[in-house]
N, C-alpha and C positions, 0 to 999 in steps of 0.2 A: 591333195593331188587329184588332177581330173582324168576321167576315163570314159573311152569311147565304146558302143557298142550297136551293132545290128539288131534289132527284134521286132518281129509281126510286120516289116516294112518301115520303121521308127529309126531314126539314128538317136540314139540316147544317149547321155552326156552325165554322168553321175559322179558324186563324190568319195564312191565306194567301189573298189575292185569286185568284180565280182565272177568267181570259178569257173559259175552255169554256163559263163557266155565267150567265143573269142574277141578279143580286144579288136580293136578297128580305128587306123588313123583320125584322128582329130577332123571333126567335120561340122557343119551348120546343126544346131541339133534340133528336133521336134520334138524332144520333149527332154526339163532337165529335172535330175532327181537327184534331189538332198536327202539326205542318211543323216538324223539327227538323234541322239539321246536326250539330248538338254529342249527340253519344249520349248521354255523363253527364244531359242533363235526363231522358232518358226512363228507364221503369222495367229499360232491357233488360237493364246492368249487372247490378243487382243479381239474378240472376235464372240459373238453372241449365238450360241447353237440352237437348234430346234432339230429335236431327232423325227425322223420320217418312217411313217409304217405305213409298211406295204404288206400282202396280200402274202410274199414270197417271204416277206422278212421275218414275217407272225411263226412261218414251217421251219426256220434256221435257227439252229440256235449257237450262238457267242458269235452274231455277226451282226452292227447295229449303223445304222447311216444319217449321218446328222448334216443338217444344210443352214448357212450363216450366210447373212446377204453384208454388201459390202458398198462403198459404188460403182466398183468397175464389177458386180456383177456378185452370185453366190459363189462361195465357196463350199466343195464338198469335202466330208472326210465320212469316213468307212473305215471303220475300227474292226478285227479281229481278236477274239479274246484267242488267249495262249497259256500254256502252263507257267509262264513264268508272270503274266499280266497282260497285255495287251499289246497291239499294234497298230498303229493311228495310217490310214493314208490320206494326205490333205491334199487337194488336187485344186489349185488357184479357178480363179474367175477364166483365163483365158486360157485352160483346159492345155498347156503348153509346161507347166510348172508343178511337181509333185514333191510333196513333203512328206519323209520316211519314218515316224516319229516311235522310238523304238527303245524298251529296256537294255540296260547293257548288257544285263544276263539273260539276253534270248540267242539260242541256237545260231550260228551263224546260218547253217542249213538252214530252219525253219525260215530268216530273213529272207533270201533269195525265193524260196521256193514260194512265197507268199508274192512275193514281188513278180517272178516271171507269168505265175500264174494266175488266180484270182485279183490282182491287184492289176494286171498291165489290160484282163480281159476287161473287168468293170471301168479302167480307162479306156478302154479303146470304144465302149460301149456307149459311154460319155460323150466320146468324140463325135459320137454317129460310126463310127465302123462297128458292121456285124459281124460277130463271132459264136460261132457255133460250136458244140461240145465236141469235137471230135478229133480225131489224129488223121492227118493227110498224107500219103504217102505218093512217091512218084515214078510210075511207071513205063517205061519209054518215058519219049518227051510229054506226059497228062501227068495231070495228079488226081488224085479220086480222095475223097472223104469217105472215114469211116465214123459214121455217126452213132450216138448211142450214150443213154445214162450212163450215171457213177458204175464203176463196176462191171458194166457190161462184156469187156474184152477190147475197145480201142488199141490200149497200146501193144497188148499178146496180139493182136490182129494185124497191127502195123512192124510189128517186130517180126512176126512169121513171114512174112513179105519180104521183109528185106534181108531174110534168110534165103530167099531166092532170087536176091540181087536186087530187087528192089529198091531206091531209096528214099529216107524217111525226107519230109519235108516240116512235121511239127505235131507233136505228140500234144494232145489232150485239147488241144485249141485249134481251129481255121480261122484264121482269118481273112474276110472276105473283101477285095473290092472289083465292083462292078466295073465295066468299059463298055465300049461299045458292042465289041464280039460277044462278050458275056460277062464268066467271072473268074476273075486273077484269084490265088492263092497266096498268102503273102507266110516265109519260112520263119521259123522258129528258134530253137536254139537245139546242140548238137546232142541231145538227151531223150533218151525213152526213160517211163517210169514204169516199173514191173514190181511185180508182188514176186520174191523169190523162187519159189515154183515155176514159175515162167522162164527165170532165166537160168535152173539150175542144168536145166540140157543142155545149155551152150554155154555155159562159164560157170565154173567151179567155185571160185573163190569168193562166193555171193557175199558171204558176211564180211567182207570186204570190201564191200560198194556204198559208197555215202548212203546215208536215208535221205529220203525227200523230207519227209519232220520227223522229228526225235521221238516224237511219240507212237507213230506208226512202223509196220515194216516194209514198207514198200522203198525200192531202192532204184537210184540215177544209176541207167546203164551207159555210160558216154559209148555214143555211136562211132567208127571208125576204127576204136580199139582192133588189132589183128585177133585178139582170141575170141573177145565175142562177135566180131561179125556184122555186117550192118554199116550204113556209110548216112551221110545226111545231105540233104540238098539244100546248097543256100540260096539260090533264089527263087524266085515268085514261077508259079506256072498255071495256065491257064488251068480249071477245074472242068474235068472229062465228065465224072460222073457220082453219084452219092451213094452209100452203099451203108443201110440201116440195121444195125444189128438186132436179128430175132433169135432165139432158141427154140430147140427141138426138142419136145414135152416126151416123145415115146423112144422105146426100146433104139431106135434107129439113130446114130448119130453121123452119117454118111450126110455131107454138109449141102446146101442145095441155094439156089437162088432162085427168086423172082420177081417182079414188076411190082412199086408201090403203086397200087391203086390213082388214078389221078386224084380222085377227094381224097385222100389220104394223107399227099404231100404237102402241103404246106401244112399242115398240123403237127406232124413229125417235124417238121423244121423250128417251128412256133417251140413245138415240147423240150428241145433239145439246143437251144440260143445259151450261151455262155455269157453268167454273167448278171440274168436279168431283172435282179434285185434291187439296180440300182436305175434304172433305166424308165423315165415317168411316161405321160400319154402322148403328149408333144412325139416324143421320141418315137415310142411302139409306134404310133401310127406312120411315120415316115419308113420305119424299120419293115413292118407288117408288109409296104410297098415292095421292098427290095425282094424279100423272102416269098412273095407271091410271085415275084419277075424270078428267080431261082427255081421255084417248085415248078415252073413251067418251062425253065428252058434248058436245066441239065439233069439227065436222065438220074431217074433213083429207082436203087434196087434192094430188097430184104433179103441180106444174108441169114440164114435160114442153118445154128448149128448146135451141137450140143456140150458146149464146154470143156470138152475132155480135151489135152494139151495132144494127145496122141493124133487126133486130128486136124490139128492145127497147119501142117504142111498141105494135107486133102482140100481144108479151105482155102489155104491162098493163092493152091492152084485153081481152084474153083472162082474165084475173082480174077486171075490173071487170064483165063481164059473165055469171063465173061466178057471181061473187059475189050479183049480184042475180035468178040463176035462182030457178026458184019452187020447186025441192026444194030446194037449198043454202038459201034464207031457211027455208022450213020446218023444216028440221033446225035451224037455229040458234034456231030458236025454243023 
């Protein structure tokens, strides 16, 4: 059976139902993805590998990326190791056709969450769209990025936000495309991922929430539920402003913003790209372009706080209020 679905801007056409995402009539698709166990369907067999090491892939570990040339061009695939063996993603010459190549006894979890996340980023990354690590959220009619490594508070960031109405537009990923004005946001799927502690203040029955992977405890909090609160926005909006996540080292955890440095900003953008293990020089340098025309034309600011959940409503007012200062709106203008 075939099924339709919205994600990063993608209409995607898969042979796999999938929970993460809402269904979506039948449409032209940009990109189609096969769900296989049996390898002989896909093209991997027939097919001569050479694995590639990189610089990022040497710091990873159980994540290996192999390239096979063909004539209509290379074929990539990026393999994840997993508790139960691995998971192939083959992604054709014409960057349009992806192959799911997966034990039977893998998590159904684990599949998706692989899938929406690290696998749809390194495609899109493939593609030439730049995806940055971060969760967007949208306020009024803007949306603003919250940037910032593993672990750093993204989604708790983007989640206390839309504890005050705010709505989410795409946890853990932006995806970016440029226009003439600037730059579009493209949405996500209707999911925050939280580490329990986060969302035991506003929904209870946490051991009750999918895992993102079976291994981990970090849990899918679907957005719009009435108990926990939070709505998601599905389409694309223009990006207002970037907002870098720092910490507060002393006694004080009273949360504060300000200005990244101009040399600062595109290095932070550079540090903070989703994805770019897989992405060669060709690429970066086109990439490097975009992310220089960004670090100059929508404003970035260092949230500035110190972890504590207790705080967390202090910061988002402290963003929702930077956001609507009358320099911060002028520059985004």
């Amino acid at each position: 059976m075939t099924h339709y679905y919205r994600l990063y801007g993608l209409t995607v056409q898969t042979n796999r139902a999938l929970t993460l995402l809402p269904s979506q009539p039948a449409a032209t698709p940009d990109l189609v993805v096969n769900w296989t166990c049996n390898r002989s369907l896909s093209p991997e067999a027939s097919l001569t590998w050479d694995q590639v090491l990189t610089t990022e892939l040497n710091q990873r570990n159980g994540i290996t990326l192999w390239r096979a040339p063909s004539e209509p061009g290379f074929y990539i695939r990026l393999r994840y190791d997993t508790e139960e063996a691995h998971i192939d993603f083959l992604l054709e010459p014409d960057l349009r056709t992806l192959w799911i190549i997966h034990s039977a006894n893998e998590p159904e979890s684990d599949l998706q969450s692989y899938f929406v996340g690290p696998a749809m980023g390194c495609v899109l990354r493939l593609r030439g769209t730049v995806c940055l690590h971060a969760s967007v959220v949208k306020i009024d009619d803007r949306a603003i990025a919250i940037l910032g490594k593993k672990k750093s508070g993204k989604s708790t960031s983007a989640f206390g936000l839309a504890q005050l109405g705010a709505a989410v537009l795409s946890d853990d990923m932006a995806v970016l495309t440029p226009t003439n004005s600037g730059f579009v946001v493209q949405p996500g799927y209707p999911q925050v991922r939280l580490w329990p502690r986060s969302i035991a203040a506003h929904y209870e029955a946490v051991e009750d929430l999918p895992r993102v992977y079976t291994s981990r405890d970090k849990r899918y909090l679907r957005l719009g539920d009435d108990e926990a609160g939070g709505t998601f926005w599905p389409y694309s909006l223009p990006l207002a402003a970037i907002y870098v996540l720092g910490e507060i080292n002393s006694g004080d955890v009273t949360p504060y913003i300000e200005p990244v440095a101009p040399k600062n900003r595109l290095m932070a953008l550079v540090e903070n790209t989703f994805g770019s293990y897989v992405v060669n020089e060709e690429l970066r340098h086109s990439e490097f372009e975009v992310l220089a025309q960004l670090s100059r034309t929508v404003p970035m600011r260092r949230l500035m706080f110190g972890h504590e959940l207790t705080t967390l409503p202090a910061q988002s007012r402290a963003i929702i209020k930077d956001l609507s200062s009358q320099n911060l709106a002028v520059a985004a203008g």
